[in-house]
Each structure stands twice: as structure tokens, then as C-alpha cells.
Legacy VTK file of the C-alpha trace (Angstrom):
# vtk DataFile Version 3.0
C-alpha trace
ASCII
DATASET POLYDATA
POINTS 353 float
0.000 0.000 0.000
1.633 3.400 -1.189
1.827 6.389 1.293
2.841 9.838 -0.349
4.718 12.029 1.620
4.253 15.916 0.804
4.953 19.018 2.450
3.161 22.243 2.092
-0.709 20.410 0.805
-3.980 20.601 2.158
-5.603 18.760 4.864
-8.770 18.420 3.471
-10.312 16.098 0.834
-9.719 16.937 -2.604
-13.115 15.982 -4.141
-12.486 14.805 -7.884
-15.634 16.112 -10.279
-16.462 14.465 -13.499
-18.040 16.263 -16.156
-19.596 12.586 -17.338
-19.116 9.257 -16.429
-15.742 7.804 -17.529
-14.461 10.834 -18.679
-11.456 12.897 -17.271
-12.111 14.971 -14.372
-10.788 17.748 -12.610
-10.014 18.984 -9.123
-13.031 21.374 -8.128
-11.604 24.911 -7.965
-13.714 25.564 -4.572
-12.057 22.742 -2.863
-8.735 23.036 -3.955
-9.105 26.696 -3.321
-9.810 25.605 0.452
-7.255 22.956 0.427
-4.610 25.294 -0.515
-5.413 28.006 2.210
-5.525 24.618 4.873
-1.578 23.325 4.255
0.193 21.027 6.612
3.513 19.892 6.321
4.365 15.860 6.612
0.921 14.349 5.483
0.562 11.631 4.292
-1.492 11.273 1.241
-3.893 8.616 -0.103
-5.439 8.159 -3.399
-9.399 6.705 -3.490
-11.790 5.379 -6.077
-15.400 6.106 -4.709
-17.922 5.310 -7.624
-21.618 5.572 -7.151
-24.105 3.202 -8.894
-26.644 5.683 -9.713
-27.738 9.419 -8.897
-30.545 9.269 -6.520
-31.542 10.209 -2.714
-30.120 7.106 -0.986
-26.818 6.689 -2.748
-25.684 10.615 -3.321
-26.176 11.012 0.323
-24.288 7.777 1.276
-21.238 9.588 -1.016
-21.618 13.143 0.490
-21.789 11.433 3.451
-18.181 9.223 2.722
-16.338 12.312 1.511
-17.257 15.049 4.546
-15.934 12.185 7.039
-12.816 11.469 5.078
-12.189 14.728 5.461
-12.762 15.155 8.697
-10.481 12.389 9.649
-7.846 13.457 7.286
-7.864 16.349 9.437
-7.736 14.475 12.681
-4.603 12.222 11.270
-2.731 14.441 9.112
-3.938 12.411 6.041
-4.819 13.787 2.935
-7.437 11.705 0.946
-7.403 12.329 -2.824
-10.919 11.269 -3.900
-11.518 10.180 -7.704
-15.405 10.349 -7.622
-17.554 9.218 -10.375
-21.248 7.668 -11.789
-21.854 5.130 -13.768
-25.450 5.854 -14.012
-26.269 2.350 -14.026
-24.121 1.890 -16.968
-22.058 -1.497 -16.744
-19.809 -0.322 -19.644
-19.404 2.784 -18.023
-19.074 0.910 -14.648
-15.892 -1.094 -16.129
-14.332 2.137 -17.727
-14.161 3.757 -14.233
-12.946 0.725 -12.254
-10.104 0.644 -15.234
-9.734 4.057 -14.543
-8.784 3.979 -10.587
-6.486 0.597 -11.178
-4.542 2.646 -13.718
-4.307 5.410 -11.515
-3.273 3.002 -9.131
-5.423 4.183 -5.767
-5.000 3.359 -2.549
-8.063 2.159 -2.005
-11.502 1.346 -3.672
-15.580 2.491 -2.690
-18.450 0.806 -3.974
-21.595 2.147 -3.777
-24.108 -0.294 -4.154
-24.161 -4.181 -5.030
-23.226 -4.181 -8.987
-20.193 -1.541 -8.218
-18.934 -3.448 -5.602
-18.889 -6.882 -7.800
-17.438 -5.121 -10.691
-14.919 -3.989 -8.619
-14.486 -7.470 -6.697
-14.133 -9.258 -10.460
-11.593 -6.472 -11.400
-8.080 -7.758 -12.066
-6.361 -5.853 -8.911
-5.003 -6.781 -5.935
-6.668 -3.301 -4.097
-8.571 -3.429 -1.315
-12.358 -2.534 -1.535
-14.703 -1.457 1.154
-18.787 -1.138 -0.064
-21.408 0.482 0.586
-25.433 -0.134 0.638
-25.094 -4.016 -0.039
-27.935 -5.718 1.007
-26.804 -8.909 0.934
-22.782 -9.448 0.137
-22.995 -13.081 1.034
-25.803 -13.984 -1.778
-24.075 -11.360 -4.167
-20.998 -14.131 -3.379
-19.216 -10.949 -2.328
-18.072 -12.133 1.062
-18.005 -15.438 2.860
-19.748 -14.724 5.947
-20.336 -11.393 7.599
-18.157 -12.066 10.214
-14.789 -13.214 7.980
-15.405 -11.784 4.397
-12.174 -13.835 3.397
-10.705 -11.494 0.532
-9.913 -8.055 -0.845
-13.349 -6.790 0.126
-15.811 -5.810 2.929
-17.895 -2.618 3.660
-21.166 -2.252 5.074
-24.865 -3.184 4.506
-28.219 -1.804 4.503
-29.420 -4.981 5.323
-34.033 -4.750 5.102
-35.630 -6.226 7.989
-38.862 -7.100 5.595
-41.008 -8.752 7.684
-40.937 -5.459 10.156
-42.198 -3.662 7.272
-44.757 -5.577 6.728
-45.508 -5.542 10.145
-46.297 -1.847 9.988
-48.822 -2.522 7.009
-51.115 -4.685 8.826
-50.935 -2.370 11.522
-51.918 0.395 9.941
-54.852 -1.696 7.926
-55.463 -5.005 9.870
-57.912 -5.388 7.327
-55.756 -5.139 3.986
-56.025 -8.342 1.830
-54.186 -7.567 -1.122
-50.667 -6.548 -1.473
-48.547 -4.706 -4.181
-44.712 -5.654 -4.648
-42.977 -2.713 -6.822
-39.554 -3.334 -7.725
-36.875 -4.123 -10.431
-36.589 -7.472 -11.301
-32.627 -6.893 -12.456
-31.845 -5.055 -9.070
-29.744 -7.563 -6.469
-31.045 -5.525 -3.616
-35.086 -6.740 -4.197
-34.250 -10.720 -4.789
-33.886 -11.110 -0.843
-36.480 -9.014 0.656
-39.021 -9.342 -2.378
-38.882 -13.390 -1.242
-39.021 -12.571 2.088
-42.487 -10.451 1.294
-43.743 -13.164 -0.385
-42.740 -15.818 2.732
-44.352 -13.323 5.294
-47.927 -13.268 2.706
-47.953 -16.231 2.173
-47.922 -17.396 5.656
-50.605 -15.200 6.368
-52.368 -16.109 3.471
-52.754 -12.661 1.899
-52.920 -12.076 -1.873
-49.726 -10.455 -3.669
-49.174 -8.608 -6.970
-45.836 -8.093 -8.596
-45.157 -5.571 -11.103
-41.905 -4.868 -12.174
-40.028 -1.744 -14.116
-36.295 -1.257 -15.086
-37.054 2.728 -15.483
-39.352 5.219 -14.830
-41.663 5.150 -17.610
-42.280 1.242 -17.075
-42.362 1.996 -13.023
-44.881 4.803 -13.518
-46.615 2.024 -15.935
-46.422 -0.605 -13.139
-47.271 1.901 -10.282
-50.701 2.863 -12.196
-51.172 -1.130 -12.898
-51.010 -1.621 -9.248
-53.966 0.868 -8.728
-56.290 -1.082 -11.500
-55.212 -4.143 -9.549
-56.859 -2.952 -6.344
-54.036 -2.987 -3.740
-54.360 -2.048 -0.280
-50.991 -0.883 -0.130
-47.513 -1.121 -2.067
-43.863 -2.718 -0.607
-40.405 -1.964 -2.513
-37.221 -2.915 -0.746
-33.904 -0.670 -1.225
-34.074 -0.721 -5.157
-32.526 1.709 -6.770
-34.215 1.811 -9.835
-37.871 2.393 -8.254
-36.336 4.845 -5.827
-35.154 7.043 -9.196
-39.110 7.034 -10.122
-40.696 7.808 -6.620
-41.131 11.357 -7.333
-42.927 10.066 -10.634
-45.149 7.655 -8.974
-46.198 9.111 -5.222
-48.804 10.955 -5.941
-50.757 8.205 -8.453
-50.759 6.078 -5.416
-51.357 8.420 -2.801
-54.171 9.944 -4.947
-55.837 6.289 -4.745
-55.496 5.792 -1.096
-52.870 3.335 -1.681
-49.691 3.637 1.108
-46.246 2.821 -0.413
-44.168 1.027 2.156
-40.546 1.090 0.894
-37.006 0.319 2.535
-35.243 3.376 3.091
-36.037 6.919 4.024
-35.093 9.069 1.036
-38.576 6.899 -0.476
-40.425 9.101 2.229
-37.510 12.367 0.939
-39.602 11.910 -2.763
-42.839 11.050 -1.796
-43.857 7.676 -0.635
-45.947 7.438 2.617
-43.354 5.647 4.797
-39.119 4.398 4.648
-37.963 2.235 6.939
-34.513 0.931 7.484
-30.867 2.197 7.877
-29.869 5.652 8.418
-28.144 6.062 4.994
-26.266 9.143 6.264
-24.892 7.180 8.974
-23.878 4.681 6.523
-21.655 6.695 4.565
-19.874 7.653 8.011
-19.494 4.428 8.815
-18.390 3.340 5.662
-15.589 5.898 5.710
-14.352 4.976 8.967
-14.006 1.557 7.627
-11.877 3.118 4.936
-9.786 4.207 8.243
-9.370 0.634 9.457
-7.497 -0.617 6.496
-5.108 2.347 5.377
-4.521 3.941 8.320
-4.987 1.208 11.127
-3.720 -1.813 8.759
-6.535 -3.895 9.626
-7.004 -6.399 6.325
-10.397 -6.413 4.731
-10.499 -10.567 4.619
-10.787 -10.131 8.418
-12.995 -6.919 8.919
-16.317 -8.074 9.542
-19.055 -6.676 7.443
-20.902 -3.905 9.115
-24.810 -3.990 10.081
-27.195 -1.676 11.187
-30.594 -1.225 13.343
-33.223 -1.566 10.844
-35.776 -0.017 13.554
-36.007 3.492 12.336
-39.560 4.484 10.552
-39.749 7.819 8.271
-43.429 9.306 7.537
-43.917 11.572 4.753
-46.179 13.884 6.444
-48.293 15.906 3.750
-48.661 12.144 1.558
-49.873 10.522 5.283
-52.698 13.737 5.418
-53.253 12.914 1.518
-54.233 9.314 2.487
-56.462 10.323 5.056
-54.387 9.463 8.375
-53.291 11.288 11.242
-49.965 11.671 11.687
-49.601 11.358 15.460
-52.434 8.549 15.146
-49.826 6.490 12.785
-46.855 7.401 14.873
-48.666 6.181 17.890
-49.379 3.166 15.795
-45.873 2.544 14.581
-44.170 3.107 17.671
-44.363 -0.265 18.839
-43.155 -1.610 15.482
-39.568 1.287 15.619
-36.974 2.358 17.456
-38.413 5.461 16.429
-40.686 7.152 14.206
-39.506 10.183 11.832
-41.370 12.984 10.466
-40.178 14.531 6.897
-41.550 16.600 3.734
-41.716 15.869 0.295
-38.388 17.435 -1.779
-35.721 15.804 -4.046
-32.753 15.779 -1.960
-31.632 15.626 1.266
-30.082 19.225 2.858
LINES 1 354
353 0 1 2 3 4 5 6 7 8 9 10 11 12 13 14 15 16 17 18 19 20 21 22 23 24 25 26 27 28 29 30 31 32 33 34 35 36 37 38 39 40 41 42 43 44 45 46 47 48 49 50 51 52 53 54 55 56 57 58 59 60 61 62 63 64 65 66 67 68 69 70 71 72 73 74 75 76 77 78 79 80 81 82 83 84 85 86 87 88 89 90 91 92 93 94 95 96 97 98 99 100 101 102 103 104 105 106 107 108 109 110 111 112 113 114 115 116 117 118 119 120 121 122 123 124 125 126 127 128 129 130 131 132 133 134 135 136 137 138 139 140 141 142 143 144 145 146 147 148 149 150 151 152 153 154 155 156 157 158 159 160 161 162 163 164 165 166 167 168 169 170 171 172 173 174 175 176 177 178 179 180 181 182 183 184 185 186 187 188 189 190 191 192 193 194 195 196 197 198 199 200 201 202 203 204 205 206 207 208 209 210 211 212 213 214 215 216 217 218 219 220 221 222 223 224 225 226 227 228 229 230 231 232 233 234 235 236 237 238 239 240 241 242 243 244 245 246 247 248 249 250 251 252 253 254 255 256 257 258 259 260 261 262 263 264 265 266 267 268 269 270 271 272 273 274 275 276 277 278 279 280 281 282 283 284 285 286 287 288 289 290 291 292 293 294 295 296 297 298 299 300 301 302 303 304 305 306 307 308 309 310 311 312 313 314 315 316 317 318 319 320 321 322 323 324 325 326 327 328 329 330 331 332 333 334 335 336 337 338 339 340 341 342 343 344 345 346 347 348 349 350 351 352
């Protein structure tokens, strides 16, 4: 692992921005402009890959999240961490292009946001270590071996859905509801777990399901309106990112027909749909970066580093689509709260602040 002594350079991350995915960047004159009034002699400098899956809610704040806590412990260690940031855009030409792209620039250090970029980057002829981020399942995806001993080059942290506690909160809020709607992407690795697990928990219960699928969000907004001429009582979608890109598309169709979208992370509720539940996605981009700290700065190896999990127990109400359904906000919470750790409150927008 290479360490680059300089003298006289910033202490702060230098944040790398592409003008399009796989293409050149350059340093971002803001930052460097900071870095350059922030020099420290004797740092010690180290060069990361961070590559996001796709632009949405979830995933940019995992990446703002990764790069604000690099730099804070840059500052705490006298590190410098040179961040090569890019977006694939769900693009698995593109995808290749930018993991060829960091081995020839020979980083330190490799970030995977989400389960295709870390596999890309696990199949990747390289010997560099990778941590990831927002895997749902990394022993299925045959990333790891266990969670405990991930046995290679790679380990990171997971947003792990607890489905049957979201459907726990459905038949809470509607004891009554007999049919279900399952909205997700068929091609997305982060639905195959917790879309069987949905069916399991019906089943068992003997409620009806509907699937409808979408790989974008004309055929989402085409499956969302399906579900609503199928007669749902109310609509699950795990983590997927592909559904989460269409949620500010679809929320109001749904809402409009009194039909709650239960979906498995809280930027859902950021665009629209009546409740998230799971991980605190901010929290996983700190943690994720302080993982990053355990192997280059605290020499811990990544085949040993346990994969890190999270308290699936927080619940995140969209307020104004809860009053558009015809609930009562502190009636729901007071509902939920035996079902959470704890029950969150937010407004519709497109991004988090």
C-alpha cells in the first residue's frame, strides 16, 4: 500500500468532479481553493476510487456522506485523501471504464456504492482493497463469505431490510388489507432477498400479492398505475434503486388512490412515498468511511474486517402524503411506535439538505 509524503498540501479532501461518467475529471476549484489556504507539512497522502451506482436520494447522500468524514479524519490524522469520484449511471460499460480508470491510476483504495459496483470492482483484475457500501446482501451477491470473515480483498457495510418489520407496519396500519402490491426491479440484487421474504411473510398469512416490475421510470410509472387497477391495499419496494429514481414520478398516483407505499429506506419518504424504513443512509456513509480508516490507516485487512450492520428499527413518515391518504400523523406514529426504534417525520423534496 503506497503512502505519499508531501509538504506544504492541504488537509482536506480533494473531491475529484467528473463532467460525465468515464471521462477525465478535474479537481473542483472551490475545494482546492480551500485545500490550498488549509496546508500542513508531513501528510501523508492517499489516493481513493469512490464510484456511485446511480444518482438518486439514498446513494448521493451515502457519497456526500463518505467524503465530509474522510475529510474530517484526514484532518484528525494528518492524512490527505485524494478522492476520484464518479457515476456510472447504471451503466455497466461505463461501470468497467471507471474501475479501469482507478487501477490505472493506481489508488490506494476502492468504494463501492451499491451491489453491482462493488462486484465489478471485486471481479476487477487488482489486488486493491475494496470497502462497499449499501449491499444488502454481500454473502448472496458471493461478495463475502460470511459477515463475520469476508475472506478477501473486500468488505464494507450493509443496509441490510428487515422485511417482515415492514410488513408488520402494514397490517398495523390496515389489519384489514387483503391484497398486497410488490414494486420493484426485477434486475436489481437488492429486491431478490427481501421481495422473497415479502412473499414468505404473505404467504404465511395467506394474503394475496401482486408483482409488477419496471427497469425505469416510464415502465415503473406504468407498473405503479397497474397496481392501482389491480386494487391494492398498499404497495412494498425494498432498497431498489431503480424504483427509488421514479418515486417522485409515482407518489402521488398512489397516494391519490389511497394506496400507502411502504418502501425500505427513508429518502422513499424524501420523494414522496408514505413511509421508509430501514438504515440511516447518512450514517452509513460515516461508517463506511471509517471503515476506509481501518485498512489504510490502522492496517486492519479487509479478509478479516467483519461486514458492518445496522438497526433496521427506524420508521420515516412523509407527512403531507400521510394527510393525503387520510391518516393522522400522530395517530400512525402512535401506531408505529411499537413496530420502531423510532418514528420520523419529513416533507416531500428531491434531496436531502
Amino acid at each position: 500500500m503506497k503512502k505519499r509524503f508531501i509538504a506544504a498540501i492541504a488537509t482536506t479532501v480533494m473531491a475529484v468532479s467528473l463532467f460525465g461518467c468515464g471521462q477525465a475529471g478535474t479537481t473542483d476549484a472551490s475545494t482546492q481553493s480551500e485545500a490550498q489556504a488549509a496546508s500542513q507539512d508531513g501528510a501523508v497522502t492517499y489516493k481513493i476510487g469512490l464510484c456511485n451506482y446511480v444518482a438518486d436520494a439514498s446513494l448521493d447522500q451515502i457519497c456526500d456522506n463518505i467524503k465530509s468524514t474522510l475529510e474530517e479524519i484526514g484532518k484528525d490524522n494528518n492524512v490527505i485523501f485524494e478522492i476520484e469520484y464518479d457515476n456510472c449511471n447504471a451503466d455497466a460499460n461505463v461501470l468497467n471504464q471507471i474501475i479501469a480508470n482507478f487501477v490505472a491510476d493506481d489508488v490506494d483504495l476502492m468504494i463501492g456504492v451499491a451491489t453491482p459496483v462493488a462486484m465489478s470492482m471485486q471481479a476487477a483484475d487488482s489486488d486493491i482493497p475494496i470497502i462497499f457500501s449499501a449491499v444488502t446482501d454481500p454473502v448472496a451477491a458471493g461478495l463475502v463469505e460470511s459477515l463475520e470473515a469476508p475472506g478477501a480483498k473486500i468488505t464494507g457495510t450493509s443496509d441490510y431490510l428487515d422485511t417482515d418489520a415492514v410488513m408488520n407496519l402494514i397490517f398495523a396500519a390496515d389489519p384489514s388489507a387483503q391484497k398486497i402490491g410488490l414494486l420493484y426491479d426485477a434486475g436489481q440484487d437488492s429486491s431478490t432477498t427481501p421481495i422473497a421474504d415479502a412473499k414468505a411473510y404473505l404467504d404465511a398469512k395467506g394474503i394475496e400479492y401482486v408483482e409488477r416490475t419496471g427497469t425505469g421510470v416510464d415502465e415503473v410509472t406504468l407498473a405503479a398505475e397497474a397496481l392501482v387497477t389491480d386494487g391494492v391495499d398498499a404497495v412494498f419496494t425494498p432498497q431498489d434503486n431503480t424504483i427509488m429514481q421514479a418515486e417522485l414520478s409515482i407518489y402521488e398516483t398512489l397516494a391519490n388512490a389511497g394506496i400507502p407505499h411502504y418502501t425500505g429506506a427513508d429518502s422513499f419518504a424524501l420523494n414522496g412515498a408514505f413511509l421508509g424504513y430501514g438504515v440511516d443512509y447518512a450514517n452509513l456513509g460515516v461508517e463506511t468511511a471509517y471503515m476506509v480508516k481501518d485498512v489504510l490507516l490502522d492496517g486492519k485487512d479487509t479478509a478479516t474486517l467483519a461486514v458492518k450492520t445496522f438497526d433496521n428499527g427506524t420508521a420515516t413518515v412523509n407527512t403531507e402524503t400521510c394527510s393525503a391518504l387520510g391518516f393522522n400523523f400522530e395517530d400512525i406514529k402512535e401506531t408505529f411506535a411499537p413496530y420502531c426504534t423510532s418514528v420520523n417525520e419529513i416533507t416531500t423534496a428531491e434531496s436531502f439538505n
